[in-house]
GUZA-102596 format. One record per residue (C-alpha): residue number from 1; residue in three letters; chain; x, y, z. Coordinates in steps of 0.05 Angstrom, whole numbers, plus 5000, padded with zeros to 4 digits. Layout:
pos; code; unit; u; v; w
NUM; ala; A; X; Y; Z
...
***
This chain:
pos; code; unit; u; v; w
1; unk; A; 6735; 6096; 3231
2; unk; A; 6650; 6106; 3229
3; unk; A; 6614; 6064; 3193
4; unk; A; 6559; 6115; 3174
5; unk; A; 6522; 6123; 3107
6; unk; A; 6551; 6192; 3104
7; unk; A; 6625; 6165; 3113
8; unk; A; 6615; 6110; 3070
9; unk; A; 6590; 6163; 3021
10; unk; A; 6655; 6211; 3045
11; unk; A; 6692; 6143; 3030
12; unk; A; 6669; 6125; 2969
13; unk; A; 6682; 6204; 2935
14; unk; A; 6751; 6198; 2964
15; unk; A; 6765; 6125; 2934
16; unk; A; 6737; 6148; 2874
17; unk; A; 6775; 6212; 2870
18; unk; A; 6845; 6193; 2902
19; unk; A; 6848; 6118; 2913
20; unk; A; 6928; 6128; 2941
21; unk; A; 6898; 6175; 2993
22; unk; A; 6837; 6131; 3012
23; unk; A; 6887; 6069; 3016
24; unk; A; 6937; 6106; 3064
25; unk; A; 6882; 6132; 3108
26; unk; A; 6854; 6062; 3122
27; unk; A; 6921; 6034; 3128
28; unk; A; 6946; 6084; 3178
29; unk; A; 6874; 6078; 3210
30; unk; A; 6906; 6007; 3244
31; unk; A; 6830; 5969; 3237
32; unk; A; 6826; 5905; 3278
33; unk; A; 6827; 5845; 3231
34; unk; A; 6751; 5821; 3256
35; unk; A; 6726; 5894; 3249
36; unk; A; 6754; 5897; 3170
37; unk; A; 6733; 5819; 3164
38; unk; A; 6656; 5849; 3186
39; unk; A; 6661; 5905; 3130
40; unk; A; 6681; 5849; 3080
41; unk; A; 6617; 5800; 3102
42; unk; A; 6575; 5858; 3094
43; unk; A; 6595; 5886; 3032
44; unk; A; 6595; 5819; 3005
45; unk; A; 6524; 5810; 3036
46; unk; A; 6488; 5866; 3005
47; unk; A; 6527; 5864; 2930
48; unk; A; 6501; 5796; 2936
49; unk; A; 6434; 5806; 2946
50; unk; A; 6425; 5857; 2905
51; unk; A; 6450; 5823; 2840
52; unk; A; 6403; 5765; 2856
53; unk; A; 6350; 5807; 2873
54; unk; A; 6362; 5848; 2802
55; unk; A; 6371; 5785; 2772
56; unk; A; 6302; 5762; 2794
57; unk; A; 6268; 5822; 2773
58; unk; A; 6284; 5823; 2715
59; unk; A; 6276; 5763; 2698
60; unk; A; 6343; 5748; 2673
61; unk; A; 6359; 5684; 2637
62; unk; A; 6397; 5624; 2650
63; unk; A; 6480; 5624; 2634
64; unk; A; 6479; 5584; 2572
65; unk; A; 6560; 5556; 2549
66; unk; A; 6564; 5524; 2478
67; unk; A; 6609; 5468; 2474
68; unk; A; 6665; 5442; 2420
69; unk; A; 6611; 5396; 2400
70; unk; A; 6555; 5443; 2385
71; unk; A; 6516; 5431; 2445
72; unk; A; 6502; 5478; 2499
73; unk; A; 6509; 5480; 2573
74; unk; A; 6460; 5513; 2615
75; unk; A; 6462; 5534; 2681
76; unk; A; 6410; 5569; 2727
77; unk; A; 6431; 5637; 2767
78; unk; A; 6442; 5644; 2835
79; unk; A; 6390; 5659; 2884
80; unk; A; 6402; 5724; 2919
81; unk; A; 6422; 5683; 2981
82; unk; A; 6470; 5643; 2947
83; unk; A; 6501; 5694; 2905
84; unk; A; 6502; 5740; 2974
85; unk; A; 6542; 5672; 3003
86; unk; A; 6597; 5669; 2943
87; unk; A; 6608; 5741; 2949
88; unk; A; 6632; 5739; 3020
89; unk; A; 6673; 5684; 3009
90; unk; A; 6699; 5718; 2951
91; unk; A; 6717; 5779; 2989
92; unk; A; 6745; 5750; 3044
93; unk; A; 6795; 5703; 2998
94; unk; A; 6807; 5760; 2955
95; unk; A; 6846; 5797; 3014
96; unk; A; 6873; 5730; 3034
97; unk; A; 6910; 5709; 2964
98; unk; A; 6931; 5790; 2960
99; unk; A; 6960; 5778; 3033
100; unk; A; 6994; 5715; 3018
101; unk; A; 7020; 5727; 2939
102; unk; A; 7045; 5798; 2957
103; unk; A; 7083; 5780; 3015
104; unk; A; 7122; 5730; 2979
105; unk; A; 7127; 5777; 2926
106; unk; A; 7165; 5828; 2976
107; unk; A; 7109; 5858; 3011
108; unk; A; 7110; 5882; 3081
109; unk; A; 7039; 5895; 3085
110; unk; A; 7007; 5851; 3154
111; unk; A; 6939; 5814; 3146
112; unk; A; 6904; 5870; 3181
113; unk; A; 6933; 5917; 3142
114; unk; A; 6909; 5883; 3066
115; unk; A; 6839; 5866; 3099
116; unk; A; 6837; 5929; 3118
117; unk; A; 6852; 5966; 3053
118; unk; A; 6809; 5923; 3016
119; unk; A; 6744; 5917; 3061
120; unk; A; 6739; 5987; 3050
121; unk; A; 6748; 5992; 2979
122; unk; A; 6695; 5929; 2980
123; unk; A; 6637; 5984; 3014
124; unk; A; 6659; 6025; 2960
125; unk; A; 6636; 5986; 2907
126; unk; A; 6577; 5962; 2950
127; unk; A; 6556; 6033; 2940
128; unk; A; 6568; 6043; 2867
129; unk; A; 6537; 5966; 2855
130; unk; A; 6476; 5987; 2894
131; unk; A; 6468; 6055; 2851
132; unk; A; 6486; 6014; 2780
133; unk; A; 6424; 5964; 2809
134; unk; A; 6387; 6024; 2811
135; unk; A; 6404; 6047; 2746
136; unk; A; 6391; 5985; 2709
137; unk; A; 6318; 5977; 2737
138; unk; A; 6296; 6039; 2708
139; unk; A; 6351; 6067; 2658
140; unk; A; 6390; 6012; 2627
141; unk; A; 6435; 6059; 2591
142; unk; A; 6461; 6089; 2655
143; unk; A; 6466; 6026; 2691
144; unk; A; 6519; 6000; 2624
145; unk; A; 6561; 6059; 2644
146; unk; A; 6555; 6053; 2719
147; unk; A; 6576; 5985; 2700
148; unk; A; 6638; 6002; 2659
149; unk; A; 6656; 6062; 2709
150; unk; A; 6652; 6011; 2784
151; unk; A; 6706; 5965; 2741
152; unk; A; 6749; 6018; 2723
153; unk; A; 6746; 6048; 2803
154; unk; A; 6746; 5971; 2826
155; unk; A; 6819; 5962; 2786
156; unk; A; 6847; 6028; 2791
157; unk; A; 6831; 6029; 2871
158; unk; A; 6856; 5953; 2885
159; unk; A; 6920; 5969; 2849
160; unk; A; 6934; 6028; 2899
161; unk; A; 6905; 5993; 2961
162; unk; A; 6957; 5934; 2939
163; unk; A; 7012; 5980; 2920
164; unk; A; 7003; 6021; 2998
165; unk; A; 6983; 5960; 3042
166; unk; A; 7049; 5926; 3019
167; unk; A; 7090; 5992; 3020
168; unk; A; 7116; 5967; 2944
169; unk; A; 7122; 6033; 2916
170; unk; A; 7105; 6004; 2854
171; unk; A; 7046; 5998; 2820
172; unk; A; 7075; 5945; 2764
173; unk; A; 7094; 5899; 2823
174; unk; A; 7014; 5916; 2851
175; unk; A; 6989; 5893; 2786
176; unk; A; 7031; 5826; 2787
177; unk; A; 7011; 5812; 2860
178; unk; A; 6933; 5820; 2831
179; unk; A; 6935; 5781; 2769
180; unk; A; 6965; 5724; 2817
181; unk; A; 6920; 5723; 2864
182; unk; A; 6867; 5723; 2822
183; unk; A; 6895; 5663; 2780
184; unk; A; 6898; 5635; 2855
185; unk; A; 6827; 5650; 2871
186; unk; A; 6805; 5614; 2808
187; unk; A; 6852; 5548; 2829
188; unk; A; 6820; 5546; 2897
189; unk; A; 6746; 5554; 2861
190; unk; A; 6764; 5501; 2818
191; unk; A; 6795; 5456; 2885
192; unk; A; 6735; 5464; 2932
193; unk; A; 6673; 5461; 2875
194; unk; A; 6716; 5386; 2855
195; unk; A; 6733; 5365; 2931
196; unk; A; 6663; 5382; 2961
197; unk; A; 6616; 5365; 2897
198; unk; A; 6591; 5441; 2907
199; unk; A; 6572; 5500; 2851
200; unk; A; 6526; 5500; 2791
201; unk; A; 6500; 5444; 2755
202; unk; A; 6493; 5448; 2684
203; unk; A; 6441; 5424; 2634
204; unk; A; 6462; 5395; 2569
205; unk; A; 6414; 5420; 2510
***
């Protein structure tokens, strides 16, 4: 499998268009786990960067949380870097928890095989979260629906790379295996940020 900007493009049309398809191609493509781990770290890289950096330019404000109490909770964004850091580690745990979750949940997907499927759907959505970047710059309006449209092709294509790297045959079991491991994700978040002392700080105002 090339990684070129016109396959990635070929890709992306074909994700986008037939998810199933695009799963079963990549699955039957037998990637190397450090070649699919690579595609991960550099989608995760560049969606990174390129929320930070849209962030930055437009000067977007801090994350404000109201409390019970009435009093609010701020916290600064992300520097590109750092968001470009969390995405990659994201990513990477994303395919892990799918790997782990669905194979106790039946599946007979490997770990090369889940990397696999879901680095590649991960370029995809580099692509169309480097486009809705674009779009919000210079035509907000466009950028809402770019926004709207990646989550829909982000969902829809995660719940057939699931449903074909784990040879499940169903896409209700696929949807169980990804509200899971999402619940997981958010346990381990919660684990490292209170075992290392690590994430956001927040301001009380």
């Amino acid at each position: 499998m090339d990684l070129t900007l016109t396959s990635l493009w070929e890709w992306t049309k074909l994700t986008v268009r037939a998810p199933a398809t695009a799963s079963a191609l990549v699955k039957a493509a037998k990637l190397p786990l450090g070649v699919s781990m690579m595609m991960i770290a550099l989608a995760g890289i560049v969606s990174g960067l390129s929320s930070g950096i849209l962030d930055y330019l437009s000067g977007a404000p801090p994350v404000e949380f109201l409390l019970a109490d009435g009093q609010t909770v701020m916290f600064d964004r992300s520097g590109p870097l750092a968001q470009g850091i969390y995405a990659v580690g994201t990513g990477l745990a994303l395919g892990f928890a799918i790997f782990q979750v669905g194979k106790r949940m039946g599946g007979q997907g490997g770990l090369a095989d889940i990397m696999a499927v879901t680095a590649v759907l991960q370029l995809v959505m580099m692509v169309i979260l480097l486009a809705q970047t674009l779009a919000l710059l210079f035509m907000p309006l466009l950028g809402f629906g770019l926004l709207v449209f990646g989550l829909y092709v982000f969902f829809r294509g995660l719940g057939h790379a699931v449903n074909i790297g784990h040879s499940f045959n169903s896409l209700g079991t696929s949807t169980g295996v990804i509200a899971l491991s999402f619940v997981a994700l958010v346990i381990l978040a919660f684990l490292v940020v209170s075992v290392l002392g690590i994430g956001p700080v927040g301001v009380l105002k």
